[in-house]
N, C-alpha and C positions, 0 to 999 in steps of 0.2 A: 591508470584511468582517472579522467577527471572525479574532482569527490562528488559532485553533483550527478552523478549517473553512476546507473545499477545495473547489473548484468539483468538477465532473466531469470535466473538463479535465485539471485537476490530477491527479486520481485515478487518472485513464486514464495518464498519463505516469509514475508514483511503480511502477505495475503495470504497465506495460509492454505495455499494451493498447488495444483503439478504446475511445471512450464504448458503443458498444453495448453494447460487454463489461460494461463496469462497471452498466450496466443492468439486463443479465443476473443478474449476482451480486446486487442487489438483490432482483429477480422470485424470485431461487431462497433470498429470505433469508439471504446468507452475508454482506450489508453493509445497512447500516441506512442512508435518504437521507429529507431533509426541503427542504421546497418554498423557493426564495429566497423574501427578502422582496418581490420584483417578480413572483413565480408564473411566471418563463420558464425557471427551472432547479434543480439539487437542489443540496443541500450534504450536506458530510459532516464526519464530526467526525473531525478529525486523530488522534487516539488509536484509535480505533478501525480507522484504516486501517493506521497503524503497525501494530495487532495482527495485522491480517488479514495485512498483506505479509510479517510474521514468522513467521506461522503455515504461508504457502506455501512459504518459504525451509527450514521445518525438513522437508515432505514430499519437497522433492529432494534429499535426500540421507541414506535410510533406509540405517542399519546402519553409517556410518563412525564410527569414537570413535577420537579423536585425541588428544594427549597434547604436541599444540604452542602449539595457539593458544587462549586464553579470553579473549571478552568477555563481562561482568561490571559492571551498574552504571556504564555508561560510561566504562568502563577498558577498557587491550587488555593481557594478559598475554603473553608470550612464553615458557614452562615457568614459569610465577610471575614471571617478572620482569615488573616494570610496562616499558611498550615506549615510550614517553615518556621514562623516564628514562634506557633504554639510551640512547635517543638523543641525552641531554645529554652522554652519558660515557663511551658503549663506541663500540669502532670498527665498521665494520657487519662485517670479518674476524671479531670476538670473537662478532656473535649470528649468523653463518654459525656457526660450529661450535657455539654455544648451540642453535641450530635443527635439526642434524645427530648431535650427538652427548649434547648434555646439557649439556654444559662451556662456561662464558662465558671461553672462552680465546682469545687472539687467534693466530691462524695466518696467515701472510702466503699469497694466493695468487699461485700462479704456472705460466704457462702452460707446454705442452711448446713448446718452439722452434720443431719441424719445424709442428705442425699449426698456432701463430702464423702462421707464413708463409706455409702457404697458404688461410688464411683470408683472410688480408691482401690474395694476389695475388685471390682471388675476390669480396672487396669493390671492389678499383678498376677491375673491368670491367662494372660496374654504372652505367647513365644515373645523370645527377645527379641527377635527378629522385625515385630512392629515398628512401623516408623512412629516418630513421634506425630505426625498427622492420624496414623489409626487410634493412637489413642486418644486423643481429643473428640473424633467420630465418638469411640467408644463412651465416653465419658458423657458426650453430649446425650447420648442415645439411653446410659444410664438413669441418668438425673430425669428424663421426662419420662420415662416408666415409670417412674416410682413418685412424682410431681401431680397429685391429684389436681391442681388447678391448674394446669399447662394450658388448659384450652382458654385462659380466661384473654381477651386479646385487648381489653380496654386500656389506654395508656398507664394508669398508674400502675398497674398489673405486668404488663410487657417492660415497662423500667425496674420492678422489681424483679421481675423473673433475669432480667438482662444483667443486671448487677449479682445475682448469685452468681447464675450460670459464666460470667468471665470471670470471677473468683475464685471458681472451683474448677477450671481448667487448668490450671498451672499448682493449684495445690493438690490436684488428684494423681499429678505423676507419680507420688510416693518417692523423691526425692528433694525437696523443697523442705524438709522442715518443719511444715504448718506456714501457715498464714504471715505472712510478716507485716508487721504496722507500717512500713515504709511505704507499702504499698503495692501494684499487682506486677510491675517490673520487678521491686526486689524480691518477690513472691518464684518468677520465672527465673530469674537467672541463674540460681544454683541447677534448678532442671533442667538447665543446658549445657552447662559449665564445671555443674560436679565443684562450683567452690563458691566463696561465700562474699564476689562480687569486689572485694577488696583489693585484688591481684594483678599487677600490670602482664602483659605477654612474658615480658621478660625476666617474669619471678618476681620485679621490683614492686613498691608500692604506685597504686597509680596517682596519675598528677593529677592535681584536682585543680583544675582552670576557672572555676567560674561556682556562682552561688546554684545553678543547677536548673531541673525543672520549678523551683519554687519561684523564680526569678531572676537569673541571673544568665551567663553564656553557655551554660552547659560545661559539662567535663567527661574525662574518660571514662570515669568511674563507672562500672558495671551499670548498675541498675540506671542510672541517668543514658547511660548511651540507650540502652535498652528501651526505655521510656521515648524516649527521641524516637527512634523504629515504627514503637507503637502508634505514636503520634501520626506517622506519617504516613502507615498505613492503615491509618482508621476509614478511611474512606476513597472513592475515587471514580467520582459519577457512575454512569453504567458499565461498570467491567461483566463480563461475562457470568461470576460468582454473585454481584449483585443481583444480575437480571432473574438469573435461576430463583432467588433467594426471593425477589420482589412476587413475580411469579406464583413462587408457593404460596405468599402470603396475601395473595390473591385470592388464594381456596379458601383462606382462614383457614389454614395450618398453624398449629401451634408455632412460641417462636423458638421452640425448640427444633422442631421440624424444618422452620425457616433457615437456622442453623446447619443445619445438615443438610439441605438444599446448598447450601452455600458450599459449604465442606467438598461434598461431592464436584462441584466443578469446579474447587480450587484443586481439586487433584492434578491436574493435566499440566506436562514439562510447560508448555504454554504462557501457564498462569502462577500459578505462588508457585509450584516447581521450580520455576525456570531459576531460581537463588542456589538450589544443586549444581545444576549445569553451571554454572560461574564458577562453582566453588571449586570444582574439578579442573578446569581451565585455570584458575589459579594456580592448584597445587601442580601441576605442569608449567606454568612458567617461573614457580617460586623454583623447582626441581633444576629447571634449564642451566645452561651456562648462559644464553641469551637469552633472556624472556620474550624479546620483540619476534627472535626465530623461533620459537614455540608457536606463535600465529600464525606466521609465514607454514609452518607445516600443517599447525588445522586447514586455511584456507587451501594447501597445496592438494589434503588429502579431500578435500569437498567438503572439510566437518564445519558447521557455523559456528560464530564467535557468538557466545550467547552474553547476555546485561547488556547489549547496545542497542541503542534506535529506541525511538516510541514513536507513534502517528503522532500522540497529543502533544508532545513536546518535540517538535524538528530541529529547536535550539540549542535543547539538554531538557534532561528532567529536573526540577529543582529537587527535588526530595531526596535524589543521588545527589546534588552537590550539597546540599546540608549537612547530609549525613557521612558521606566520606570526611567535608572539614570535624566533624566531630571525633572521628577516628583517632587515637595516638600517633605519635610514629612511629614506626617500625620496619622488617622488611617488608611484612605483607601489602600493609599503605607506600611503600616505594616503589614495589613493583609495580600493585596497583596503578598508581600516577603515571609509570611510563607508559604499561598497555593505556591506559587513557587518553592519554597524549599523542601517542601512535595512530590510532585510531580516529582521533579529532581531523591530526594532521594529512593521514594517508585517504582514510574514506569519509571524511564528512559528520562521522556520526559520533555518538554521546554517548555517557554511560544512563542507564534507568537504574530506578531502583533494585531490580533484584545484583544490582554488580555489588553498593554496598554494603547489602545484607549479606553476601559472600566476602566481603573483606570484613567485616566484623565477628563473623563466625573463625575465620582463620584466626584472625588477630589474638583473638580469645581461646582457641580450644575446641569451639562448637564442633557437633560434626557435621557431614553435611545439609543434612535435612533441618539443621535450625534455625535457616532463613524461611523454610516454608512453614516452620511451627510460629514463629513471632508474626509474619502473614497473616495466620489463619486466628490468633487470638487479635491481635489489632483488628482485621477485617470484621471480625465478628461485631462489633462498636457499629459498623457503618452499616450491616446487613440489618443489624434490627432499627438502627434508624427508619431505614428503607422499608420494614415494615409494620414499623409506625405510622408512617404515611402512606401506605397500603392497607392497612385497615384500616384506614378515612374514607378511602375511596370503595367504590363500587365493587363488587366481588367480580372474581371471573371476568376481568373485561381482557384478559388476554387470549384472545383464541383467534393463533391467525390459518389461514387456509393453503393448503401446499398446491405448489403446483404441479401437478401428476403426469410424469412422461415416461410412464413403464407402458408395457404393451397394450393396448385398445383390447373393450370388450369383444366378446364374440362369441358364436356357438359353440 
């Protein structure tokens, strides 16, 4: 099949809906389909679905204008700065306060002591079985019970509250340590990793290519790849986890509460999930004799190739190719590069970010939910941005009206 055309199959998963759906939208004229060359199915032309899923993306979310995120010709800005290069250079503390305040300046965070601790004591009576996403919940859920001034929403208040509260996610797992001066990347990556950031995959010491986030090109080295991550997903206009979170902070919900608004719909394989699902689909092609036919049988058996495609980027996403070049080498980034390349070559499409947050988590150890925990703390940086500028604005001005087509009144 050409790479510019999609099955209906395809179409249906890109939209988030059955095949009948997407039939529907044909019958009512809002997507254009032309018969396979075999007459047992339709195709459609990738640009024009791109369009359409852009065109839907912009109806949910009438009336916000934001002043954080722009994408742009396959760029991601962060207040104008290219978000790409933060990532080569700035530590993810400088684009917390770049995303907060305006200023690319770096602020060390740090948690209050007392609500550290009981964050702490309410993560370790939790089954092991928690993902590391429940405990972040948890912890968030902690610290604003016990947080007498949570409700206070006024900015200098909300950047202070914001700076505990991501400091004390990643030191409340109870395997970090304590707090490290490096910062809140070397803070997390023992509590992902179980070691202390220094260790290439291969036992070796890692190469250290460049002067880092302080300025320089970056390197392998744990906490800077790390940092890189954060960076990259500190923000990303209206995603799904945003809107909820803007939303909240529409009620005047604490921003703790906005946090957890977020949290909850970063749940779904969809959204910060979906770096599992990769990571899985890795360890099956690292396992192959062939890695390219390990695809060939997902697609044979109808399963999807999950990290590919974005609507906002039909070119590539950059934030995947920044961050896979930061990666070492090894076999996980080999494999990596062929299914990528397969993929380019055979259907058209790219990898997004959640594919190398799933090459980073193998490379290193991770398991596989540690692409959706570096998600959900980076994310958290751009949610309370989001509302920041939602408590400026008018309360409550979300309330849109369904339209109701269950059964008619009657006697």
């Amino acid at each position: 099949m050409e790479p510019h055309l999609l099955t209906t199959d395809q179409v249906a998963e890109r939209l988030g809906v059955k095949p009948a759906t997407v039939y529907a939208y044909v019958s009512r004229g809002m997507l254009t389909s032309r018969r396979n060359a075999d007459g047992k199915g339709s195709l459609f032309e990738k640009p024009e679905v791109d369009a359409f899923v852009a065109g839907r993306r912009r109806t949910t979310t009438p009336g916000i204008r934001t002043g954080l995120t722009l994408i742009e010709d396959g760029r991601l800005f962060y207040r104008g700065h290219d978000a790409c290069e933060l990532a080569r250079t700035a530590s993810f503390e400088s684009v917390v306060t770049l995303l907060w305040t305006g200023e690319l300046t770096h602020a060390a965070l740090e948690p209050q002591p007392e609500l550290l601790e009981l964050a702490t004591r309410a993560v370790a009576v939790l089954p092991s079985t928690a993902r590391l996403t429940d405990r972040l919940r948890v912890i968030v859920a902690a610290t604003a019970a016990a947080d007498p001034l949570r409700f206070d929403t006024s900015p200098p208040a909300v950047v202070a509250t914001g700076r505990a509260m991501l400091a004390t996610m990643p030191a409340a797992f109870g395997t970090t340590g304590g707090i490290r001066p490096a910062g809140l990347a070397a803070t997390l990556w023992p509590a992902l990793t179980a070691s202390d950031g220094l260790t290439a995959p291969n036992g070796g010491a890692a190469a250290d290519r460049g002067a880092g986030p302080a300025g320089g090109t970056g390197s392998d080295s744990g906490a800077e790849l790390l940092n890189a991550a954060l960076v990259l997903l500190a923000d990303h206009d209206m995603a799904a986890s945003t809107l909820a979170a803007r939303v909240a902070a529409s009620t005047r919900a604490n921003p703790y509460a906005v946090v957890s608004a977020g949290l909850a719909a970063l749940d779904g394989p969809f959204h910060g999930a979906a770096s599992g699902l990769v990571h899985a689909m890795l360890r099956e092609a690292l396992a192959a004799e062939d890695p390219i036919a390990s695809l060939t049988d997902r697609q044979r058996a109808g399963r999807p190739i999950p990290g590919f495609g974005h609507t906002l980027y039909p070119d590539g996403d950059p934030r995947a190719t920044t961050l896979l070049a930061m990666i070492g080498d090894g076999p996980v980034r080999e494999t990596a590069e062929r299914l990528v390349e397969a993929m380019r070559t055979r259907s058209g499409v790219h990898p997004n970010v959640d594919f190398p947050l799933a090459v980073l988590a193998l490379t290193h150890g991770m398991p596989a939910e540690a692409g959706e925990a570096v998600f959900a703390v980076g994310r958290t940086a751009g949610w309370l941005a989001h509302a920041l500028e939602e408590y400026a604005d008018k309360p409550l001005r979300f309330r849109p009206s369904g339209l109701y087509d269950g059964r008619p009144p009657g006697p």
